[in-house]
N, C-alpha and C positions, 0 to 999 in steps of 0.2 A: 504494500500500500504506500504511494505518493505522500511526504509531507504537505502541507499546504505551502506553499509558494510564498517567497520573500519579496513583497514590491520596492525596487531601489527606487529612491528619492534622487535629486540632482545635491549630490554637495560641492561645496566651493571651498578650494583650499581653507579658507582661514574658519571653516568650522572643525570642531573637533570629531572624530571619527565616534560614531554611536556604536555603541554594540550588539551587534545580530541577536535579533528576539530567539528566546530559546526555539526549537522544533516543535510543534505540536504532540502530544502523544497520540502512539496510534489506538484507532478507539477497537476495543476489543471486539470480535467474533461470535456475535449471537450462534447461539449451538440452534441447530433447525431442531422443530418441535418433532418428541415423539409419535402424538396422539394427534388425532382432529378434531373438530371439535364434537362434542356428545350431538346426538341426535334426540330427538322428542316422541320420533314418532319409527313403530317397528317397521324395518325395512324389505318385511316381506309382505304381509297386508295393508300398512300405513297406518293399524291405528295408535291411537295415543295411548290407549293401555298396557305399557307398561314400566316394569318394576324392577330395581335392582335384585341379582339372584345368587351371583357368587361372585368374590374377587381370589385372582389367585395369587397365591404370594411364594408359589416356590420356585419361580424364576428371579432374573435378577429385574431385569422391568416388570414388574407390577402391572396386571390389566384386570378390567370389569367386566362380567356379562352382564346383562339384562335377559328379562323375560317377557313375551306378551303374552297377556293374559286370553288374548282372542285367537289367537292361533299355534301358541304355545312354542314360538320360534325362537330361539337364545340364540344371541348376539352381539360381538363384546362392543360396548359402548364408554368412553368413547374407543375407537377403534384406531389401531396402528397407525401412521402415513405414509403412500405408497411410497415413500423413499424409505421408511423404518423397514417393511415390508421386503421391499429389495434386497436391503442388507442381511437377511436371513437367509439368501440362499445363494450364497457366496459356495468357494471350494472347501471351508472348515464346514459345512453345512451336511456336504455328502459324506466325506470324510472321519465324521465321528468326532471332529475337535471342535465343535462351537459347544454351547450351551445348550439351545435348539437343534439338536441334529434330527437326522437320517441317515440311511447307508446305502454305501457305494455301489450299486448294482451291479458294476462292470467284473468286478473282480468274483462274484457268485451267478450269474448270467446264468451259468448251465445249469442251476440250482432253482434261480429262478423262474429257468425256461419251463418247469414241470407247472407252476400254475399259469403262466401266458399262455402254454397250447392249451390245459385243463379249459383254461377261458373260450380259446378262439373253438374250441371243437362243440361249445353251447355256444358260442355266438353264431357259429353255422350252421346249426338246427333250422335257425331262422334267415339267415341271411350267407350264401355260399361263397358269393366273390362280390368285389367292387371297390371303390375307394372307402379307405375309413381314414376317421381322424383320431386319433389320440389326444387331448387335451393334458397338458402336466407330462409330457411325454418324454421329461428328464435326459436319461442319455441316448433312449434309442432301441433299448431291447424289445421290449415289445411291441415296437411298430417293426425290426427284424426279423422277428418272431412271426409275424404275418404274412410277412412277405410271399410264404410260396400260395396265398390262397389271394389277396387283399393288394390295393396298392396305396401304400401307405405315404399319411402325411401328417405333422404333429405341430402343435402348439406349445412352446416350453416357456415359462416364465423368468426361470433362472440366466443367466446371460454365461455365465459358468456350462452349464450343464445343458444348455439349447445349442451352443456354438458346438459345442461338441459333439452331438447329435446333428447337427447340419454338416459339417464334414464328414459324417458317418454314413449318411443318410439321402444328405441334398436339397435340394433346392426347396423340398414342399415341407423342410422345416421352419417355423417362423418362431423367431426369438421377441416374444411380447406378449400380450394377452389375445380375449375374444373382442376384445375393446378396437383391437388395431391391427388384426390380421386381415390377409390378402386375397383370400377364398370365396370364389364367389356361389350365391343363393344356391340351392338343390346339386350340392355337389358330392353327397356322400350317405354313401350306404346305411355304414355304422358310424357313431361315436361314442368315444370311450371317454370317462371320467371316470377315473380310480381314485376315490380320497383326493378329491381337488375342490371338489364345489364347496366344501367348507372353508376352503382359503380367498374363495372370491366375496366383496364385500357385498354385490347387487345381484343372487340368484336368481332374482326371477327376469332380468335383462341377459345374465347368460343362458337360462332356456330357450326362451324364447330364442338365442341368438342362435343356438344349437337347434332348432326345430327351425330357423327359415337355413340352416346349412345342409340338412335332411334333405332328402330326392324322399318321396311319395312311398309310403311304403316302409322307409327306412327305421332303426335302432340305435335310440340312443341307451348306453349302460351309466349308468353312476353308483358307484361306492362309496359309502360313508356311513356316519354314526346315526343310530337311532336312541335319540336323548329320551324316548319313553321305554326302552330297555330297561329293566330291572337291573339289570349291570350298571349302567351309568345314575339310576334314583339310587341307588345303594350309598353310591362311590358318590355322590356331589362333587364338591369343588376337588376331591381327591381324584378323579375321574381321568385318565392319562389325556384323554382327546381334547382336553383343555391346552392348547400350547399356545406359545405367542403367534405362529400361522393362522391358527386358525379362527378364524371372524363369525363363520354362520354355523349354526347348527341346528340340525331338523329333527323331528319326529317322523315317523312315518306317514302319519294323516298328513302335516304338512307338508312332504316333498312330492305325496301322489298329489295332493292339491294343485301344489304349485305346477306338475307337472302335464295337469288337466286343463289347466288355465292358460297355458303355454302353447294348447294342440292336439297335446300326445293323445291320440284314444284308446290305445292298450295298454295297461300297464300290468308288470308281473312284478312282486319281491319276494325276495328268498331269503330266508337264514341260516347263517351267515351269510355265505358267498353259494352263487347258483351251481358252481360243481361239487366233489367229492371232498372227504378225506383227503386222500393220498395224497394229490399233490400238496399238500400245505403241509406235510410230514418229508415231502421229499427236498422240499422248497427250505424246511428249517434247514436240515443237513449242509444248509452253504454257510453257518457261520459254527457249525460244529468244533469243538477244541479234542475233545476227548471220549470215548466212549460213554463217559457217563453222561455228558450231553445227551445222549437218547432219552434222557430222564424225562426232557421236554414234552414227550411226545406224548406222555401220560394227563398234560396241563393242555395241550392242544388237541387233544381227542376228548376231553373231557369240557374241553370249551363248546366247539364242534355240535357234540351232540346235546349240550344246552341250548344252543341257538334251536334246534328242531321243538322247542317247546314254546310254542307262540298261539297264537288265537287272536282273530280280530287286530288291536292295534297294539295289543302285548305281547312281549316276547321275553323269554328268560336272559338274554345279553341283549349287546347292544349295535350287533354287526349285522349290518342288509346289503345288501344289491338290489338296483330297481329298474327291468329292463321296462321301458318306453319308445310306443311307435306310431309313427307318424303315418 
């Protein structure tokens, strides 16, 4: 940063020489704000009811959800700002060394490849070939992964982990959101949302955006948490699905809602996840250390077949899948 500027005067030998005003100091660096500002009113039906519901405090920034009482939609208020947001999903992000992480995909791929076919082989029940999109499509495996059925093209928000899948990938990856991608109307079969619609802050503008990218006919998937799961009332604010990512969170009622409201006219959900066992046993085995690791498989089979205990909008956990079709 520039000093302010010294204006010379004319002097004349016989005055005495003044002395140069000190320098300015330079004014400090407002730090850009965390948060934005609180909202009034719920961001998925608009109304004004409602009410603060948990804060959580076992991160190092501190955040709030709210609850509406009308559609029962949690949603942290105020909410991150897209620049906080950014900064979370840097290379400590995949890597295991932030605070906020997740894990590296790249280096378990073959591990992980047992639930992306598990996936794609119920995704072709219904839909056999075409373009599909992947939204949140990180590095790239699972849109690889599709490649001998699909022709694949992905949305990644990280600028880490998008670039890197665009080199991998090419051209139909876009490093940005659904806000600012390059894809035009009725261009895809399927679309994929695995655990992302909870990190966007306006779900029912990315529906909708995701049902005018639908051709006629088409499927869109989304994975994420069901906040009326007995798993997640148990657990409140201790609830893991609470992190600084994430912004929206649905119940069931509301995300078929929202997703009726949008277009879609079929909708299916499943619990947990719409395939099997196995893969999600074969999929642990990529961060294996030791034989007794197997131990795991006793707390994820035992998850598994909890989720099969639902009825109407209750479910014994808190994991779904909701295919929608346009």
């Amino acid at each position: 940063m520039k000093n302010d500027s010294i204006e010379n005067g004319s002097v004349t030998p016989a005055q005495e020489e003044q002395p140069a005003p000190a320098p300015a100091r330079e004014t400090k660096r407002q730090k850009a704000p965390l948060f934005e500002e609180p909202v009034s009113n719920c961001p998925l039906c608009g109304s004004a009811n409602i009410s603060h519901y948990h804060e959580i405090t076992r991160y190092s920034n501190h955040f709030k959800v709210d609850r509406c009482a009308e559609c029962g939609f949690i949603f942290m208020n105020p909410r991150f700002t897209m620049e906080t947001l950014r900064g979370f999903y840097g290379e400590d992000y995949y890597r295991g060394k932030a605070e906020y992480a997740y894990y590296d995909e790249r280096g378990a791929e073959r591990f992980a490849k047992h639930v992306w076919d598990a996936r794609l082989a119920f995704i072709m029940k219904y839909i056999r070939a075409g373009r599909l999109l992947d939204i949140g499509s990180a590095f790239g495996g699972f849109l690889r992964a599709s490649v001998p059925h699909f022709e694949p093209a992905g949305i990644e928000f990280s600028e880490y982990a998008g670039n890197y899948a665009r080199k991998r990938m090419g051209s139909q990856i876009h490093v940005g959101t659904l806000d600012d991608h390059f894809f035009p109307r009725d261009n895809f079969l399927v679309i994929t949302m695995i655990e992302v619609l909870e990190h966007i802050a306006s779900p029912a503008e990315a529906v909708k955006e995701c049902h005018k990218l639908l051709q006629k006919g088409g499927l869109l998937v989304v994975q994420t948490a069901n906040m009326d799961g007995l798993q997640a009332k148990i657990q409140g604010k201790k609830y893991a699905y609470y992190m600084p990512g994430h912004v929206s969170y649905f119940t069931k009622r509301n995300l078929v809602s929202l997703l009726k409201s949008a277009g879609f006219t079929r909708i299916k959900v499943y619990h947990p996840v719409e395939f099997g066992l196995l893969p999600k046993l074969k999929k642990s085995r990529g961060d294996f250390r030791s034989v007794l690791d197997y131990r795991r498989w006793i707390r994820i089979s035992i998850y598994h077949l909890l989720s099969k205990l639902h009825i109407g909008n209750f479910c014994a956990t808190s994991s779904m899948v909701v295919y929608a079709f346009k």
